[in-house]
N, C-alpha and C positions, 0 to 999 in steps of 0.2 A: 378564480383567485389569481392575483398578479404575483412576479417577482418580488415588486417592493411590496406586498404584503407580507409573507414570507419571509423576507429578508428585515424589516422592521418588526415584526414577531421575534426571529428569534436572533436580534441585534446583539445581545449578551452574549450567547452562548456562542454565536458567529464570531466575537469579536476573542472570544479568550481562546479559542479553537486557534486564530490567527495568531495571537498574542505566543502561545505555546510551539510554535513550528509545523503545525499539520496541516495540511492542505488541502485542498475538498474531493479531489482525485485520488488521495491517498483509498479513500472508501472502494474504488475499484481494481485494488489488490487486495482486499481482504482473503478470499480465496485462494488465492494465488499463493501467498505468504506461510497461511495454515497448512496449503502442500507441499512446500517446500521445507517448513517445521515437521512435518509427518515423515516425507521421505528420508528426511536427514536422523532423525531419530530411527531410523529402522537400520540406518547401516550407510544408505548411499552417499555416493562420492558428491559431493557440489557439484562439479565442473558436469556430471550424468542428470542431477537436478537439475541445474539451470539451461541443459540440453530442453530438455523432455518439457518444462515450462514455458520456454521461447517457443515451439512447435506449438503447443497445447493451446497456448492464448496470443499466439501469432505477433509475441513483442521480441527484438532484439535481444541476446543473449546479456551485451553491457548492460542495457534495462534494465534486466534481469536483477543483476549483481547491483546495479543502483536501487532499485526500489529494497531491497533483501534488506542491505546496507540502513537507507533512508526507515525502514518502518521498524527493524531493530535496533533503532537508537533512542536515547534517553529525549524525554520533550526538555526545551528551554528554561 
C-alpha cells in the first residue's frame, strides 16, 4: 500500500483532524502527557515532572512544557 492510498482513504478524517488544530506528531506524546497527568495528580512539583520527562524521552525540558501546554488546550 502507498501514502496516497492511505491518505485518499482517510482524506475526511485527515482533513477535520487538520481543520481542529492537531497535528499528526501530537500521537507521539500520548505517553508522555498521561505521565505527566499521573505524576502531577499524585503530588509532584511540575518543574520535578518536566525534569524526569526530558531525561525519560530524551526532549528538551521547554518541549516539555510546550507540548504539556499544546495537548491541554481546547481544539479550534
Amino acid at each position: 500500500m502507498k501514502i496516497i492510498d492511505i491518505v485518499s482513504f482517510n482524506r475526511e478524517l485527515l482533513g477535520r483532524i487538520r481543520d481542529t488544530g492537531i497535528r499528526l506528531d501530537d500521537c507521539m506524546y500520548i505517553d508522555m502527557y498521561n505521565e505527566f497527568q499521573l505524576m502531577h495528580a499524585e503530588g509532584e512539583k511540575i518543574t520535578y515532572i518536566v525534569a524526569v520527562l526530558a531525561e525519560k524521552y530524551s526532549i528538551s525540558e521547554r518541549k516539555i512544557y510546550y507540548l504539556i501546554k499544546r495537548l491541554n488546550s481546547d481544539c479550534k
